[in-house]
N, C-alpha and C positions, 0 to 999 in steps of 0.2 A: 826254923827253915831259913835257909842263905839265899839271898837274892839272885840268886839262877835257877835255885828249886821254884822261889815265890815267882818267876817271870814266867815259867812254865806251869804252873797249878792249875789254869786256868781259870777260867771267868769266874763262875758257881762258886767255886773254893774262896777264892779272893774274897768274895761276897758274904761269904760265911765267917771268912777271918777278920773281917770288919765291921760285920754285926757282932760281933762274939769280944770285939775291944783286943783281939790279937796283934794288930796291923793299925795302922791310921791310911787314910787316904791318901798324905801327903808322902806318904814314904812309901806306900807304893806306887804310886806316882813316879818317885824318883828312881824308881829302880828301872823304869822303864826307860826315863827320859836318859840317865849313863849309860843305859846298852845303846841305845838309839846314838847319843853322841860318838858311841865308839864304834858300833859296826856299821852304823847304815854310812858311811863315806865308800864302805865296800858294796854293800848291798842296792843301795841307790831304792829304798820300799818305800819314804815319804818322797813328796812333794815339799810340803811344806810340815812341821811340826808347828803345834801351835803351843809353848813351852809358857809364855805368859797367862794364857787368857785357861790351858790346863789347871796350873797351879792355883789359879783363883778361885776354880771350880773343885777342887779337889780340897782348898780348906772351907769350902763354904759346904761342900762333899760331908767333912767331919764335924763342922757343929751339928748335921741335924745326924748323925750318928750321934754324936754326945748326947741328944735331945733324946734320942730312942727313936730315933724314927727307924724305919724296915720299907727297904724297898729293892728289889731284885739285884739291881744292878748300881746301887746306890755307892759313888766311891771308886767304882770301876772303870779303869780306861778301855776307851774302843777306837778302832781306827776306821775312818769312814775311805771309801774308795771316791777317785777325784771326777766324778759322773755324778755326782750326790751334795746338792747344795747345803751349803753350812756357814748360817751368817757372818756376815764381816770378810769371807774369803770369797776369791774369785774359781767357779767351777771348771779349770783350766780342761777337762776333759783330754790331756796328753797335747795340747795345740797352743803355739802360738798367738794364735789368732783367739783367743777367748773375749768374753762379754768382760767388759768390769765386775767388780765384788757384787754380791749379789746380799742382800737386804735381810733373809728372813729363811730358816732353817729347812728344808724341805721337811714333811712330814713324819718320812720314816726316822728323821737323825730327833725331829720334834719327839717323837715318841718315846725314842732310845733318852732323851734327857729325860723324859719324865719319868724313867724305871731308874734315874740315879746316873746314867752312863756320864764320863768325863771324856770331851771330845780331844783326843791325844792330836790327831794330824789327818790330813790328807794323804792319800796312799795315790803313787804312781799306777797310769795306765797308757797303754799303746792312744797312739791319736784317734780320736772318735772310738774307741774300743770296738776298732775294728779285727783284728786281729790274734788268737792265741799264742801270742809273745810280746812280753811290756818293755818297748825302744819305741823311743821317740827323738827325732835329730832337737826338740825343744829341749825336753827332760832326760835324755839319754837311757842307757841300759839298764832295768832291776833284772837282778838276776839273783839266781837261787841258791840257799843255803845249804842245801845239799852238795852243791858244784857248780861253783861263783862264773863255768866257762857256758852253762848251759841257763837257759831261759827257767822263771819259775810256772812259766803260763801268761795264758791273760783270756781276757782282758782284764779282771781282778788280780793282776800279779803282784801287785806292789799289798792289796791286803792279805793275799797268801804266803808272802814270803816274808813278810812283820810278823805274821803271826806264829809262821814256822821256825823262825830263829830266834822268838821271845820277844819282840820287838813290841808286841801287843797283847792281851789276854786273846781280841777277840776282833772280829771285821764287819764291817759292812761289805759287801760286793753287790753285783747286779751280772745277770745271765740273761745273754741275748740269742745264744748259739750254743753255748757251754763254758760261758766265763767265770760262773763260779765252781763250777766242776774240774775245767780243766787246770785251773792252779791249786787246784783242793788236791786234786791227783798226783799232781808231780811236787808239791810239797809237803804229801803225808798227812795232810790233815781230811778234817770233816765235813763237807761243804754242801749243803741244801739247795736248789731250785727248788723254793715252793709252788706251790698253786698259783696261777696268775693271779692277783691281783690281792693276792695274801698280804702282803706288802705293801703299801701304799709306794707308786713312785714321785706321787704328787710332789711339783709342780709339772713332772714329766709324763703327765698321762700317757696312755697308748704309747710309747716310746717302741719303735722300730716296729708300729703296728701291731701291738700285742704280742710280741715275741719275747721282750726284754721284763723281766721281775728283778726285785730288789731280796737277797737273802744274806743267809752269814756264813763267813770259813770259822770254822772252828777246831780248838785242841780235839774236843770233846763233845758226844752225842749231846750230855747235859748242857753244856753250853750252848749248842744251836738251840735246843729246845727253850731254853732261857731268853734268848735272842728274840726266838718268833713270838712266846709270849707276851713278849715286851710290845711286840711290835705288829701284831696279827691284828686289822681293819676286818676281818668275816667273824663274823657271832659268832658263840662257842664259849665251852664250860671255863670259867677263870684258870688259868694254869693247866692247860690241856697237856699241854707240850711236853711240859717238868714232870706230867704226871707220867705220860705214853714213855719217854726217857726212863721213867724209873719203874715201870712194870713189864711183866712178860710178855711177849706180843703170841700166846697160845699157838696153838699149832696152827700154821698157815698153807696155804700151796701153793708153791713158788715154782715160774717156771725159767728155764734157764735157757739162754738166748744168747746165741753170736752171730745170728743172721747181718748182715750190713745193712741198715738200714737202706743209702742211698749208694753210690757207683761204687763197684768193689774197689775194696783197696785192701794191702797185705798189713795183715794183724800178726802182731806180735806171739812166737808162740807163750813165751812168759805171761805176756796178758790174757791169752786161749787161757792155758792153765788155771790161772787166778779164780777165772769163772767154776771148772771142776772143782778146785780146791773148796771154793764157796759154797759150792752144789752137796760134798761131802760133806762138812761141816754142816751144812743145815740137817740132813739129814740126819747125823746123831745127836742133833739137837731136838728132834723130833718133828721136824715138817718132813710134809707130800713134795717133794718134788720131781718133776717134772722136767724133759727136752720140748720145747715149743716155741716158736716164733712167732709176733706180732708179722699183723698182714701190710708187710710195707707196700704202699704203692708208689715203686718209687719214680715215675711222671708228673703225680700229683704231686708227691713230696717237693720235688724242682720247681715246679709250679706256683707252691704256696711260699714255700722258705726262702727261696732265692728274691723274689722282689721285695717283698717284707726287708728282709737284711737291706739290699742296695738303695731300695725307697729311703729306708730310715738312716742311711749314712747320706743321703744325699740332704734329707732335709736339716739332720745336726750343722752339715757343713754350709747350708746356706745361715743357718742361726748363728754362725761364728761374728763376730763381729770385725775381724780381719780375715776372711776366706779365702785370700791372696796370698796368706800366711801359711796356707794347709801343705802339708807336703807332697810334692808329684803323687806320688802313689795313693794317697786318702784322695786328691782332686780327679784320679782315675777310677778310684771306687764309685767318689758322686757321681763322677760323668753319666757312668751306667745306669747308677739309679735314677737319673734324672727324665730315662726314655719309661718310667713307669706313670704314667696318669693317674690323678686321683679317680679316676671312672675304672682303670683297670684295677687298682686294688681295693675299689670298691668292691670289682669283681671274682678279687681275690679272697678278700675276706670273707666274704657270701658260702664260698667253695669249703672253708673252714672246718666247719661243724660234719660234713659228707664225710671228709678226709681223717676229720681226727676219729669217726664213729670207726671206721674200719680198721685204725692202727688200734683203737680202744679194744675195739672184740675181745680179745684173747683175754682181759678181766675179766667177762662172765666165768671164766673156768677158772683165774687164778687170781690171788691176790697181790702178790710180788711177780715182777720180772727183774729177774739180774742180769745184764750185759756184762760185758770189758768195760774200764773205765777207756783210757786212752787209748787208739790203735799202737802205739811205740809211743818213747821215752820223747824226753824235751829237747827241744833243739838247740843248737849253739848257738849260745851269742851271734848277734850279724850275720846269722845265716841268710835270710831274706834280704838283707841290705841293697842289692845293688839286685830284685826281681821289681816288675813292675808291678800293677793289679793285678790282671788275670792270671801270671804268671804265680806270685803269692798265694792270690786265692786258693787255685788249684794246690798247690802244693798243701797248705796246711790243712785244709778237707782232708786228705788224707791221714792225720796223726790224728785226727778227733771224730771219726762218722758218729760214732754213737751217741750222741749230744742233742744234736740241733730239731729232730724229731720230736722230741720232749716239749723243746719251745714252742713247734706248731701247734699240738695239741692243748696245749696248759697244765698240764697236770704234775706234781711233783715228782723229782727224783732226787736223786743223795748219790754221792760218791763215801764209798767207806776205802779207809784205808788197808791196802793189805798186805804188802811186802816190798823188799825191796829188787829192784830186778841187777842184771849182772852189771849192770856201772855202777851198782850203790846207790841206784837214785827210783824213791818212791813210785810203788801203782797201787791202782786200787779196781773196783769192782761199784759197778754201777746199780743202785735200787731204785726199780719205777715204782710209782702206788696208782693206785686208783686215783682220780679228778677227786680234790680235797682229802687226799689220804695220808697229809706228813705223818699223824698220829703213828700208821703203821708202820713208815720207815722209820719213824726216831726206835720206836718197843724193837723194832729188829737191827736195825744198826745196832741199839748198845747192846744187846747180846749178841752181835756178834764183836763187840768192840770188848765185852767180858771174857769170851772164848778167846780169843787172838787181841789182846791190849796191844795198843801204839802211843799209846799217851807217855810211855818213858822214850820213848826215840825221841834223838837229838841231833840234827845237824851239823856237819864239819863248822859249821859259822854261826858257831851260837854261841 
């Protein structure tokens, strides 16, 4: 295998090619660290690589290979997204204005070390990841290897687009609204919002008031399931993930949905189709489905999602340690959130459990619901540049409705990838599950990732 097939293999394979004595650690290591010195000056997906303290990990990685040791992820590079502490670095979270280096690993990256993972770098993100497009006037433009003129997403942009051009096996991100979704969509890959709390965000508890979970973009279904494995905080059978990944998810009924969730906005017809396309496809795969929409109430929906979001941008920006540093537009976000009181989203959160029971209904009669992933394609570079808050705000609600609903509620969803639309540049189709149901999106994601493979797709910048 040449080191552009082994950067694309994904996580799982690596894993295997290194327990099996095929590969050493330190050479796959370096295959990533030459792509990385070569393309990311275009791409702009780390922050920072961490190219010493890797390679130290990566041969201390191959003695306990030599030893026989076995462990998931043992050997493997991962790219963590820059929201996610990682000792010895500072969690610049896309801002000037950040805290000093920070002490002691957060939990989730703890855990990913102890399945083997080698922490490659920090992955670019929009300032306080507020935003679905990764610019920052600190850290500048990531953009996507698809079409280096168009945004790859965000707020995990910078680990969907390492991972989409080789840059990575495999990512951490975190979804507060649809940040790991919506760069999962526009760079082709496979990107999970678990169950709340599936993930540990520890030290960032409740982060944007239970909106925000920590998951992974991945080449491949086995790799996310690999991923949560590693790193699943709720009890459960050893190796659920790897298993659900690699078996049939039986006949299901799935129902299929382009309702808007929140204020209408014009959907793509490319991405309308994805979802029929999807709907056909299951069916001669053998499931019931179904046209039916979840019962959005969308007053409530404004109601609970909108302060949650603005609260938890205002409180990040007060944590900055330079807040003077934020950019007009992030210090216009907090403003707003700052008219939310701890009594009101105490009363917010209260409202919660009423709001997600009635988006939930429609799983007594089904097990899947499939949306549109994105409403349209990724924006251009500096498009939003010179809009202010509310002016932004508005505007990108419109390319993502189907996302941030998910977050209210808790419960998981997956973006699968599924074509490319008329610029050349990736969509996908959206899988809800039931509250603790990844099991049954990974069993149907990979068979539909069996029926329609993406895992050979390769971007113009790879």
């Amino acid at each position: 295998m040449d080191a552009r097939e082994l950067a694309f293999a994904g996580a799982a394979a690596q894993a295997r090619l290194l327990a099996d004595g095929e590969l050493t650690a330190p050479q796959l290591l370096e295959v990533y660290l030459e792509r990385i010195a070569r393309l990311d000056p275009q791409l702009r997906c780390y922050r920072v690589v961490l190219t010493d303290s890797a390679r130290d990990e990566a041969y201390a990685a191959q003695d306990r290979l030599d030893a026989g040791e076995r462990l998931p992820l043992l050997g493997v590079p991962i790219a963590i997204k820059d929201d996610v502490d990682v000792a010895g670095e500072v969690t610049a979270c896309g801002s000037g204005g950040h805290r000093p280096a920070v002490t002691s690993d957060a939990e989730a990256v703890r855990r990913l070390r102890a399945a083997g993972a080698i922490i490659i770098g920090k992955t670019n993100v929009p300032e306080l990841m507020i935003f679905p497009f990764t610019e920052s006037l600190t850290f500048g433009a990531t953009r996507n290897p698809w079409n280096p003129n168009r945004t790859p997403g965000g707020s995990s942009g910078g680990s969907a687009a390492a991972v989409a051009a080789g840059l990575a096996p495999l990512a951490l991100g975190s979804d507060g609204g649809g940040s790991i979704r919506i760069p999962a969509s526009w760079c082709g890959l496979f990107g999970v919002k678990p169950q709340r709390d599936r993930v540990s965000l520890e030290p960032h508890d409740q982060a944007w008031y239970g909106l925000s979970v920590n998951g992974p973009i991945a080449r491949s279904v086995l790799d996310a399931a690999v991923f949560l494995d590693a790193t699943s905080t709720v009890p459960g059978p050893e190796g659920e993930f790897v298993a659900a990944a690699t078996s049939n998810p039986g006949k299901l009924r799935i129902a299929l949905s382009t309702k808007i969730p929140s204020i209408p906005v014009r959907v793509g017809r490319e991405e309308l189709t994805a979802v029929h396309q999807a709907g056909a496809l299951l069916r001669d795969l053998g499931h019931e489905v179904i046209t039916a929409d979840p019962d959005y109430p969308r007053a409530s929906l404004f109601a609970n999602f909108l302060p949650r979001y603005l609260r938890g941008i205002s409180d990040d920006a007060d944590a900055q340690a330079h807040p003077e540093r934020l950019e007009s537009r992030t210090r216009g976000m907090a403003r707003m959130g700052s008219f939310f009181s701890d009594r009101s989203m105490d009363t917010v959160r209260s409202a919660e459990e009423r709001v997600s029971a009635r988006i939930q209904a429609i799983f007594d009669d089904v097990d899947v619901v499939i949306t549109p992933g994105t409403a349209a394609g990724p924006s251009r570079i500096g498009a939003y540049r010179r809009r202010g808050a509310v002016s932004t705000l508005l505007a990108v609600s419109q390319q993502v409705p189907y996302f941030p609903v998910w977050n209210l509620t808790g419960q998981p969803a997956a973006v699968v990838p599924w074509d490319l639309d008329g610029d050349r540049l990736p969509m996908s189709v959206q899988l809800v599950g039931r509250p603790y149901g990844e099991a049954t999106l990974l069993s149907l994601g990979a068979q539909i990732e069996r029926a329609r493979p993406w895992g050979q797709r390769r971007p113009p910048v790879s």
